[in-house]
Every structure is written in structure tokens, then in C-alpha cells.
N, C-alpha and C positions, 0 to 999 in steps of 0.2 A: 535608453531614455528612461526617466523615473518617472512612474507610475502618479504622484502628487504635482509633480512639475511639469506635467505632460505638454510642449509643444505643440499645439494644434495644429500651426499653421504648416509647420514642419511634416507632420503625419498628413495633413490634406497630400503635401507634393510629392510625397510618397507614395500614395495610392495611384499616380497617376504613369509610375516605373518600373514597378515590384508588383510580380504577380503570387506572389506570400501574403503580403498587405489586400492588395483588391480583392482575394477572397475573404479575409477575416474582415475586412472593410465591410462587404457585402453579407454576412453573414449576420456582424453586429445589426446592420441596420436594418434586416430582416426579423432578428429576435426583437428592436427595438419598435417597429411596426405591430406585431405582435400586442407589444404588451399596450401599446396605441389604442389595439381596437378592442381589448378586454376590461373588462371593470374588477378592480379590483375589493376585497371585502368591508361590504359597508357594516358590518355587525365585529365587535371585538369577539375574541375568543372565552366563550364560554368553560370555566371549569366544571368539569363535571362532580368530580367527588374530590373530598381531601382526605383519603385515604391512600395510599401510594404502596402500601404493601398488606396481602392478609399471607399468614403463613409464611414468611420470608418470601411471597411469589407476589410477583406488578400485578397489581387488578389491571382489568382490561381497560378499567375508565382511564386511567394512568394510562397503559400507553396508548391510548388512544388521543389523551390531551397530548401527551408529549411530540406525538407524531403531528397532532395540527401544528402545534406552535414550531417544530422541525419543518412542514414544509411552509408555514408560512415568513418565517424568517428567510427561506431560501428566496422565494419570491418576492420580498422588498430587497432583500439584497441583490440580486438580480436586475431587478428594475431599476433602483439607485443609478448601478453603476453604466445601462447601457441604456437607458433617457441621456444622462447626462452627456454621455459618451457621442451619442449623436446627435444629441443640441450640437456641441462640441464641433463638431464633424462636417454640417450641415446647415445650420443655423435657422431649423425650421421652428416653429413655438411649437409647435403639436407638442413635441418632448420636451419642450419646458414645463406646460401646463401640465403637462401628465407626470413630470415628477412631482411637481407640487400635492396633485391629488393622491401620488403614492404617501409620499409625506404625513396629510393628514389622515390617510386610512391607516399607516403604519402608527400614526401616536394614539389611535384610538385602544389601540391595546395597553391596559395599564401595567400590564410586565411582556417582556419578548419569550418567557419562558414560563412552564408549569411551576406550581409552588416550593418553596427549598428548590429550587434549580433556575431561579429568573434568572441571575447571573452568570451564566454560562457560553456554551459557543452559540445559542441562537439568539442571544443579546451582542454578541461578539463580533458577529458574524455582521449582523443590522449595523452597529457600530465601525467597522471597517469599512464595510462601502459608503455609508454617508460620509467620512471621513475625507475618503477620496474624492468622491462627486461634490461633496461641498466646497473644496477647494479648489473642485474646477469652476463651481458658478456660483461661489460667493457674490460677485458680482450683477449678477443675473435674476438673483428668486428674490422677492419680498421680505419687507425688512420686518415683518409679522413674520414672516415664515421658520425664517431666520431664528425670529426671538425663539419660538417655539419649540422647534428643535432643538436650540440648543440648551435650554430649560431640560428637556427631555435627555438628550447627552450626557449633562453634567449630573444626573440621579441615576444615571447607568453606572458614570466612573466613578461614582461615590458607592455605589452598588458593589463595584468591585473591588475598592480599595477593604470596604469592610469585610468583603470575602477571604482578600487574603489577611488581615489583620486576624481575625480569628483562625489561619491556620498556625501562625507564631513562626517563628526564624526556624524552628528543625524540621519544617516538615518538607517533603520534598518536592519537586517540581515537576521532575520527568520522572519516567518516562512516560511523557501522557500528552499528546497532541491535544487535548482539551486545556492543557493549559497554557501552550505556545497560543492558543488562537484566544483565551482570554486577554491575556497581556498586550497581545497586538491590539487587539478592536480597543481595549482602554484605555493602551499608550495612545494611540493616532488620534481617538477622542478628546487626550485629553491637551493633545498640542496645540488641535485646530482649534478648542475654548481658551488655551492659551494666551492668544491673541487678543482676545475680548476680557477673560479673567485672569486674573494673578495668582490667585486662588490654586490652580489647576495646577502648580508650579511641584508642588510637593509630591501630588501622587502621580504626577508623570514619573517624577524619579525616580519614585520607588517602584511601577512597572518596568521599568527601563536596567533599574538593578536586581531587580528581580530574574527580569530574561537573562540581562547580561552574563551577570556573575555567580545564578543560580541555575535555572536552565538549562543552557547549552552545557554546563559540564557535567549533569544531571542525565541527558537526554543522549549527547554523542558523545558515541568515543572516538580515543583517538586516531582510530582509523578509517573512522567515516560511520562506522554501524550505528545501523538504528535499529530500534528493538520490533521494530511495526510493519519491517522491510522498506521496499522502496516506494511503493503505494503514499506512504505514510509521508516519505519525505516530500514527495509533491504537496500533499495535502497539508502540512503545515505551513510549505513555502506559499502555499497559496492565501496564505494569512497574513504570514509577516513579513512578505515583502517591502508592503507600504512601511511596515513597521520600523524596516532596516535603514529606510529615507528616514523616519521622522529619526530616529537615533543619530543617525550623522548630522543631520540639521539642528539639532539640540544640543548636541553632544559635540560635533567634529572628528567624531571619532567614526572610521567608515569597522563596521561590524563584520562587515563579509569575509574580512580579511582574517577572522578567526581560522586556525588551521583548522578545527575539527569542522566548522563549516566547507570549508575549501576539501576536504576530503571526501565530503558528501559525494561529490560526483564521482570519484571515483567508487566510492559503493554502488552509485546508479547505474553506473556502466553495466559491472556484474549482474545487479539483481535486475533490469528492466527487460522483463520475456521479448520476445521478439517472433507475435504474431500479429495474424490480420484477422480471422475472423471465426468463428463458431457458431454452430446450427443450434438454431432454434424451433421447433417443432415442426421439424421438416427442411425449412428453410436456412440459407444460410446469411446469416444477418452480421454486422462488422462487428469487433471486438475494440471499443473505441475505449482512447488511452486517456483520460483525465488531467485534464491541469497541465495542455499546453503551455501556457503562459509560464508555469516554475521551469520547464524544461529551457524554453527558450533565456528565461532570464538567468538562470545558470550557467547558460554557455557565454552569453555577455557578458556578464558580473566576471568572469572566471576565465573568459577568449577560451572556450572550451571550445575546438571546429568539431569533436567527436561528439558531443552534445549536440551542436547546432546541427548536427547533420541529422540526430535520432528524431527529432521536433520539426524538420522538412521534410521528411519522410515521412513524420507523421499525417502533417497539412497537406502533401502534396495527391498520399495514396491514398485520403478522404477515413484514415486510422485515427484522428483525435476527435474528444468530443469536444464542440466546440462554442460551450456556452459562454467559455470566459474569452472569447474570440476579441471582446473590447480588448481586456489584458494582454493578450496576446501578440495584439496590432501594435502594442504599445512599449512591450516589453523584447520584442525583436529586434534584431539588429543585422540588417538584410548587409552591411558589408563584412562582415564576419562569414569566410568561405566558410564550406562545409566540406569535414574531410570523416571518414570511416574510421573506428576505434582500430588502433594497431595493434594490440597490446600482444600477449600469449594466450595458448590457448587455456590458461588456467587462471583464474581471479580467486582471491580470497579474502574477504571480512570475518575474522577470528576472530573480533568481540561478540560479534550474535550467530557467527557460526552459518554462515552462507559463502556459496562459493558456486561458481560457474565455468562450465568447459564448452569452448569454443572458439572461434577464430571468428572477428569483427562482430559487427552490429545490423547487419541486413539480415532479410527472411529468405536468404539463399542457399543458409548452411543449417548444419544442426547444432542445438546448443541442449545442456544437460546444466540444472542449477541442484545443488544438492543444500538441504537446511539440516544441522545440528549443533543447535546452541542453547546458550542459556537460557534464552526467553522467547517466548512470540506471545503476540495480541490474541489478546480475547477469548483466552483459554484455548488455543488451538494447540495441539499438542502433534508435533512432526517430526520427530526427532528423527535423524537419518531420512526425511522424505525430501523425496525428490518431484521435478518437473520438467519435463523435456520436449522440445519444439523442432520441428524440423520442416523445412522451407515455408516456414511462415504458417503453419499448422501447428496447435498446443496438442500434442497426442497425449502426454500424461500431464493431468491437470487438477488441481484441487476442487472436490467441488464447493460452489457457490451459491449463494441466492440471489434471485433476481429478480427484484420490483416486489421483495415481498412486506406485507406490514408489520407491524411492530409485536402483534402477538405472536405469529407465524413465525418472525426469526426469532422471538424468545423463545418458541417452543420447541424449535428445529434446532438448534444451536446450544442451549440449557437445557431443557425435558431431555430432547431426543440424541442430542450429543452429537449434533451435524459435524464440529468446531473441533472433531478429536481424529484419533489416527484412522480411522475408519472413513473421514473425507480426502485425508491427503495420502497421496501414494509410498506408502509405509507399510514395516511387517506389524499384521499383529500376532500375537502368541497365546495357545488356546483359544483363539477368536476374539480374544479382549484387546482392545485398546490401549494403549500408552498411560503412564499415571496421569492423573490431572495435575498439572503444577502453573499454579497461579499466576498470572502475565505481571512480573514486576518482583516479586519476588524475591528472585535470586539477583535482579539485578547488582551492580556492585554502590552503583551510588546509591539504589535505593536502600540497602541492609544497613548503612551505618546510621540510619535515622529511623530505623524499626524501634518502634516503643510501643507494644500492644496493652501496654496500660493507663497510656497517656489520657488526657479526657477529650472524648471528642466535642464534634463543634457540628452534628447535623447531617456530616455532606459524606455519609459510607459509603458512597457509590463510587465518589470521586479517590476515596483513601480507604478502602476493603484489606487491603494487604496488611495494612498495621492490627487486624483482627487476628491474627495466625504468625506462628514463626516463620522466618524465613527457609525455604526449600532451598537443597540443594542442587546443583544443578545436573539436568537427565544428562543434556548431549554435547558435545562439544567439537570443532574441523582439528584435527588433527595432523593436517599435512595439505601439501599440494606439490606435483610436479609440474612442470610446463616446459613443453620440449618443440623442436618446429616442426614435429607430424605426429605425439600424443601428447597428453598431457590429460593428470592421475589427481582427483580429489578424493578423501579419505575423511568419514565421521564418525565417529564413536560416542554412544549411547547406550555404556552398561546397565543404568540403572536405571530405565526406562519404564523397565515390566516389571521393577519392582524383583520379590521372589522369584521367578519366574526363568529368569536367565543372569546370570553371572558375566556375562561378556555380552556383545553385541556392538560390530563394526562392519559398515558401509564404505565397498571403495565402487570406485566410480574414474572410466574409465572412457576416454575418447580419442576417436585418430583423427584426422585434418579433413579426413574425406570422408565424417559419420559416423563410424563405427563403434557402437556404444556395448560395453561393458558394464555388469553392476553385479560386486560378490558383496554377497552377506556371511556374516561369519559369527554363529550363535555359538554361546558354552549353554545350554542347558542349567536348571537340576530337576529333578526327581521330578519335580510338579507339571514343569513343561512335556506335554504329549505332542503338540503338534504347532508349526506354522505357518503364516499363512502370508504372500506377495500379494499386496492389494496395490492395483492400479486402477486408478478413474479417466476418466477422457467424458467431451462432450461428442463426441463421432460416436464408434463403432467399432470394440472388441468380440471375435470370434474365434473359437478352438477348433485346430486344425491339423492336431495331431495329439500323441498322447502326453509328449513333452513341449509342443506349443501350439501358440494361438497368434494371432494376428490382430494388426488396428489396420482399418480403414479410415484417412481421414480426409476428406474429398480427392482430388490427387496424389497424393501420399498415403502410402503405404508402407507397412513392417511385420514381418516376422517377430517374435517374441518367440525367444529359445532357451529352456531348460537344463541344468545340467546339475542333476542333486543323484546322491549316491544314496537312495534308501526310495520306499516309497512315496506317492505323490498323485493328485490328479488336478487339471484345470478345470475351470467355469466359467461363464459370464454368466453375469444379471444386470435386470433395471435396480439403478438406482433407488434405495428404499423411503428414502423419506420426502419425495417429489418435490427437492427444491427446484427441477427446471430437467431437461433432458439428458440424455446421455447415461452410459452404463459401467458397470466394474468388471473390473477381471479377477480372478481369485483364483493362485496355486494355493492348494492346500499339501503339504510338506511333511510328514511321518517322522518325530523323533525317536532317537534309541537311547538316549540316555546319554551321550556323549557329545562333543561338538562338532558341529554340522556346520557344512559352505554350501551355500546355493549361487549358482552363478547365471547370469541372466544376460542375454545376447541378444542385440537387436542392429538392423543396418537399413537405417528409412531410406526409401526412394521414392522419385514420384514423374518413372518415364513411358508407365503404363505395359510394360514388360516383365514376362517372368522372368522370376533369381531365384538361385539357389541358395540358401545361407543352412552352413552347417558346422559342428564344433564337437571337440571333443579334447578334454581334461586327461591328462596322463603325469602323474605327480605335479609338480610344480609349472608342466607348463602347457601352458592353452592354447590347442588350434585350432584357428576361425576361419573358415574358410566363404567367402562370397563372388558369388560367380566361381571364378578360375584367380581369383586372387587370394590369398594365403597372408595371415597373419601369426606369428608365433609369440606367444608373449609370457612374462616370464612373472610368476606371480611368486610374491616374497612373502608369506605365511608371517613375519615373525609382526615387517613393519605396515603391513596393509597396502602397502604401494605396489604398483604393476609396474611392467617394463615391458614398451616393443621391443 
């Protein structure tokens, strides 16, 4: 069902069948209570300074405005869509009037954003949910109210059409979720003024051509990769849905049917981890999935039942969060069975260089997702890092911040260098970290419109990359096997560390029943003395021998096993720059000058029982032995692929 055309009466007899629907039913109308009994801000947002940079670094007034106007957008957006939602639902006034009064507390603000930045995602954001909620209760609010808003509307999508009017036809689009989520909140803006103005005619089409035919070929390839990972794709679907309705109703033209759209899911499949939950200072509290509502409306849009089934699971095992539970309710499609991904156990997206080992999509098994590619966000730098999950436990995991402000993640992440190989579980070499290489880049649509001398227009934060030549690219997936009891991913990342190493490849190895493999395979030169396996986890790593250590991570457990021909020793520590709990592990590895394998051997279980796990390398082939079970495997030195 679409989001703008929503069915009410249809959804009411719904809830009364589907026990999917009665909880996000009951959820909406709990968050929509909620905002019932709270007042929203009767004072507009004060700027603090019009200074926004000293020394190339954000004064703190900066993000401090930024961050109110961030979470104050989230809050009428919020509010918008599940007032309405439960007028809608209900037909009580309480949420009538109380949209109304979000309404005029939200126009009290004379921009949705800090200065050089009003037109953005937190005017975008304000702009998609009225869009939606308006056209459920056009009908319904005051014809003052009405006028109001839409006054207000039409100086947003004017706002934005001069945004992109000053960036001129070469500049590029993607890859940047800030600008899927401009185009939608402008497009949807400016359809619903449509209606009342003629006017709006013009710069609908030109956000509509924009997304269209600039965009998406911009943004994805053609095998579904996105540069942001999977995180990213929720989060922009969580924008342009609405957006994908007003395009067909304008247009006639239904958009989803792009292939590189329709590929997406199959990226999702691979990249979407498959845990439940992580400790939080002491306690163990859910790892809750964001942006239900894109999963489910993907399996709709697309009769995906392996989708549909990742997004009941989600709802059912209390794993999403479920603020967009309005959307959710709406975007479902309770007779669309749900069936488990079948695939092999090897996935792979070769445009951004992610791939994953494993057999289906429940938290019953173990899966291994390896990243090296051309790009990732926000200068994180992973080249060959990996993440690994076994029965619904994330035992190696990148780490994160959480719930932090706006100075603290610019300091953690910029100053401190949160956002580089030393958060995600990757080698670094003499203790240094991976090169920085700028997020966007290397990409392939972005290089052919790099012009760093072109004149800018204001907005470097948004276009940074055309300051500097395009980088080449560190890492790249190289291969994949997929067999029906292992199956072999393989990355290479020569030129990662820069001088430092001449070679560097990651294989990555798993059997049907866990058994996880990872060689690294360095060529040194002269400069490199040593390296080092960094793995992160929110649990609990321990050394427990001199060639390995262990994770605890609540019922789950593993061995972590060594197997390097030179010297070496193991460590844990706490995490250094206190974004949130949890510690590292760190082999440190003795170069001689010449090229060096380290092979690394793990077999999670979680029966509460000792095991034996042990292994031992004799030319080319590998025996791993757990419990009284034996694996022989046959490693191909030239092409990085293993073989049981």
C-alpha cells in the first residue's frame, strides 16, 4: 500500500487479523500519546554565532546550532507523521489539535537549518512528513492552517531549487544520501502545492530529473552497491519512498522498476549483519535495526519473501527500532509469505567491494562479511576489514558511537581518528593505520566531473572532493567461491599502507557448519618492521595461550588461533577513545624482510562445553582440526582462493 494513498479504512481491519500490524498499530499510537502529553518548543531556534569555521575546525557554537536544528527537525518530523497517523487510525481530535499546534511551533523557525545549510536534510526531512500527513488530512486542519504552511512549503522548494541552480549541470549528485533526501522532501513539497499552484510545475520536474536521470546512475551500480553500505540504503529509502509515489503519479512512470534499484536488495541480503543484541555497561541491551518500514517496503515493491521474512524477524524478536512503526504499518504487506534467503554461501558486490559468507539470514548460523573497495563513508578507511557474527552475537565489530554530540563525534572521528583502521577490524602495519582516502573520490561517477578549479558556490562541506585530485583506489573483492559446504571471499588492498607494503591480500574462508578461516598475505619492504591483527568486539576478548586468545560473547564463544612462521605476541585492551564499551585484541607480528602469511582460525560455538580447536600449516595445506573433526584445506598461494 502507498504511503500518500494510504487506505485507512483498509488498515483499521487489518489490525483487527495480523498480529504484525497490532503491534506497530499499538506502538504508533503509544509514540503518538507521547507527543500528546508533551509541549512542544515555544521559542524559535536561537543562532548562536555566524562563524562556522576558525582554523578549518566547527566552532562549537556551530555544532551546537546544528545539532539543535538536527534534533528539532527530527521532532516535527516525527510528530507530523504520527498525529496524523493516528487521527487517521482513530479519529480522536486530541491529534488533530496537537498537529495543528506542532505546525505552528514548527513555522516559528524562520529556517529548518543553521546558516548556508537551511536547505538541507533537516528542511527535507520537515518537508517529507508534512507532505505526507498533509494529504492525509487535507481535509481535516483549517483553511488558515493550511494557507500557512503552505506559504512556508513553497519558500523551502524555492530554497531548493536555487540550491541546486547554483551547483550547474556537472556537478554531481551521488554519492551522497543528503541529496536523495533533498530532492525527495522538495519533490513531494512541491506536488502537494501543485494542486493549489501551477507555479510548482517547473521545479517539480526539475527535482524529479534530477533524481531520475542524475542520481540513481550517480549513486548505484549496477549491481546494487552502494558506497554507504547497507545502513545507507534504508536510510535513504526512508526518504524517498513517498517520493517514488509522487514520480509515478506525475509522471506514470513507476521508478522502482530501475534495475539498479531492484538490485539493491540483493546487496541487502549480503551486507545486513545478522545480530540481536550488545552489552552496554554491563547490561545487555537489543541492537535495534533502523528503518523497518524500507525493509518491508522492499520486499513489497519487489515480492521479495527473503526480505519480508528479515523485517518479521525483525518485529517479531522485538530487533527493530520502531519509531517509523506509522510507516511500517503501512508499508507491509502481511500476504506476502516469508521465506529464508537461499542463496550460496558466498555473496558478492564488486562495485564497493563487500561480500559475505554464509548460509541463509537467521541468527542460527555464522556469517563473515569481508569490505575492500573503492570507497566507504566518512572517511572510514577498512580496506580488507572484516565483521563476523555467529548465532546472533556480533563478535568482531566495528566500533561505534553512541548517543554522542556533535563535538565529541567530530573529535572522536576527525581529531582522534575513530573512523580509520584502528576502529574496524583490520591489519595495521607499524601500528599506523590505512591511508586516508577521501569518501567519494575514487568513486567512478564522481571522477568524471572532478574540476578542482571550477568556482564554488558556498556549500564545501557538501562538494569537499572537488578540492583535491581524485585518489586511486586502496582495495578492491577479487574473487568469490561458493560451494555447498565452503565457500572463499578474497580482497586485495596493495596500496593501502601506502610505502609500507607492496602486496596485501585477505582471504576469508568458511564451512556450512562455521568454521572460519582468514589469511593475510603481506609483501613487505625495508620500512615495514611489524604487523599487527586488530580486532574489536563489544563483549569480551581474552589471551589464553601464546598463539591465542578467545571472545566471550554472552553464550557464544571462540577460540582465536594463530598460525605465523616468525615472531609474535597477543594482547587485549580497553578501547582508547571511550566511545561506549567493549575492548580490542591485538597480535603483534615480527617482519623479516620478506613476505609473510598469517593465518587466523576460529570455530564459534555457544553449547556451553569444552572444544578442542587446533591447526597446523605444512606447505600448502591446512589442518584444522575441532573436537575429533578434521578439515584439510588446500590453499592456492598464487590465486588467494582456499579449497576443502
Amino acid at each position: 500500500m502507498k504511503l500518500n494513498q494510504a487506505d485507512f479504512e483498509v488498515l483499521k481491519k487489518k489490525v483487527t487479523f495480523d498480529s504484525i500490524t497490532q503491534k506497530l498499530f499499538q506502538e504508533s499510537i503509544s509514540q503518538a500519546d507521547h507527543l500528546v502529553m508533551n509541549e512542544f518548543p515555544s521559542h524559535p531556534i536561537q543562532e548562536r554565532s555566524p562563524i562556522k569555521k576558525v582554523n578549518d575546525q566547527y566552532t562549537d557554537e556551530y555544532l551546537e546550532n546544528l545539532q539543535e536544528y538536527d534534533q528539532t527537525s527530527w521532532l516535527y518530523e516525527r510528530a507530523f507523521r504520527k498525529l496524523a497517523f493516528a487521527f487517521k487510525m482513530t479519529g480522536k481530535q486530541k491529534y488533530l489539535d496537537k498537529y495543528e499546534q506542532a505546525i505552528v511551533r514548527c513555522m516559528q523557525n524562520p529556517f529548518w537549518g543553521p546558516k548556508d545549510s537551511e536547505y538541507d536534510h533537516c528542511s527535507s526531512r520537515i518537508l517529507r512528513s508534512l507532505s505526507v500527513s498533509l494529504t492525509w488530512l487535507c481535509d481535516e486542519i483549517s483553511l488558515d492552517t493550511l494557507e500557512m504552511v503552505s506559504k512556508r512549503m513553497k519558500m523551502e522548494v524555492l530554497g531548493f531549487e536555487r540550491k541546486y541552480c547554483r551547483m550547474g549541470e556537472d556537478y554531481p549528485i551521488g554519492p551522497n544520501d543528503h541529496q536523495s533526501k533533498d530532492l525527495a522532501g522538495a519533490g513531494c513539497a512541491a506536488l502537494f502545492l501543485l494542486k493549489r499552484d501551477p507555479t510548482m510545475k517547473r521545479y517539480l520536474d526539475r527535482f524529479i530529473s534530477l533524481f531520475r536521470d542524475k542520481l540513481l546512475e550517480e549513486t548505484i551500480e549496477e549491481d546494487g552497491g552502494w558506497p554507504d553500505g547497507w545502513a545507507c540504503v534504508l536510510y535513504s529509502y526512508m526518504d524517498v519512498i513517498s517520493f517514488f509515489e509522487v514520480i509515478e503519479d506525475y509522471t506514470d512512470r513507476n521508478l522502482t522498476h530501475h534495475p539498479r534499484l531492484q538490485q539493491t536488495c540483493n546487496f541487502l541480503i549480503g551486507a545486513f549483519p545478522q545480530h540481536k543484541n550488545v552489552i552496554f555497561d554491563g547490561e545487555i541491551a537489543q541492537a535495534l535495526y533502523p528503518y523497518c518500514h524500507s525493509i518491508f517496503w522492499m520486499a513489497a515493491t519487489y515480492r521479495r519473501k527473503d526480505m519480508q521474512f528479515i523485517a518479521k524477524r525483525m518485529i517479531l524478536q522485538g530487533l527493530a527500532d520502531l519509531d517509523f512503526s506509522d510507516y511500517a504499518f503501512i508499508c507491509y504487506d502481511e500476504r506476502l509469505e516469508a521465506e529464508e534467503f537461499s542463496g550460496g554461501g558466498a555473496i558478492m558486490t564488486r562495485s564497493v567491494g563487500w561480500g559475505r559468507l554464509g548460509w541463509g539470514t537467521n541468527e542460527e548460523n555464522v556469517y563473515l562479511w569481508l569490505k575492500s573497495g573503492i570507497t566507504d563513508a566518512f572517511c572510514r578507511n577498512n580496506q580488507n576489514g572484516l565483521l563476523i557474527t555467529a548465532f546472533g552475537r556480533q563478535l568482531f565489530s566495528d566500533v561505534s558511537l553512541k548517543g554522542a554530540g556533535y563535538r565529541e563525534l567530530w573529535n572522536c572521528v576527525y581529531e582522534d581518528g575513530l573512523w580509520t583502521t584502528k576502529c574496524a577490524n583490520a591489519l595495521l602495519v607499524n601500528g599506523q593505520n590505512q591511508l586516508r582516502n577521501r569518501y567519494g573520490e575514487d568513486w567512478g561517477p564522481i571522477m568524471k566531473f572532478h574540476n578542482p578549479n571550477r568556482p564554488k558556490w558556498g556549500d564545501e562541506d557538501a562538494w569537499w572532493f572537488d578540492f583535491e585530485a581524485p585518489k586511486a583506489a586502496l582495495g578492491r573483492m577479487i574473487g568469490a567461491i561458493s560451494g555447498e559446504e565452503a565457500a572463499t571471499l578474497v580482497g586485495r588492498a596493495d596500496k593501502c599502507y601506502g610505502e609500507l607494503l607492496t602486496g596485501y591480500s585477505r582471504t576469508c574462508m568458511m564451512t556450512k557448519d562455521g568454521l572460519i578461516i582468514i589469511i593475510d598475505r603481506l609483501v613487505p619492504t625495508e620500512k615495514a618492521k611489524d604487523f599487527q591483527f586488530r580486532a574489536n568486539t563489544a563483549y569480551t576478548f581474552h589471551v589464553t595461550d601464546s598463539n591465542r586468545a578467545a571472545i566471550t560473547a554472552g553464550e557464544v564463544c571462540s577460540d582465536i588461533l594463530f598460525l605465523y612462521d616468525g615472531d609474535y605476541s597477543v594482547s587485549v585492551d580497553k578501547w582508547p577513545f571511550n566511545p561506549g564499551p567493549g575492548n580490542y585484541l591485538t597480535g603483534n607480528f615480527k617482519l623479516q624482510g620478506r613476505p609473510a602469511q598469517l593465518v587466523t582460525v576460529m570455530r564459534p560455538y555457544r553449547d556451553g562445553k569444552e572444544h578442542v580447536l587446533s591447526a597446523k600449516l605444512q606447505g600448502n595445506c591446512l589442518s584444522v582440526c575441532f573436537d575429533e573433526k578434521w578439515y584439510e584445506i588446500d590453499v592456492d598461494k598464487q590465486t588467494g582462493l582456499v579449497a576443502l
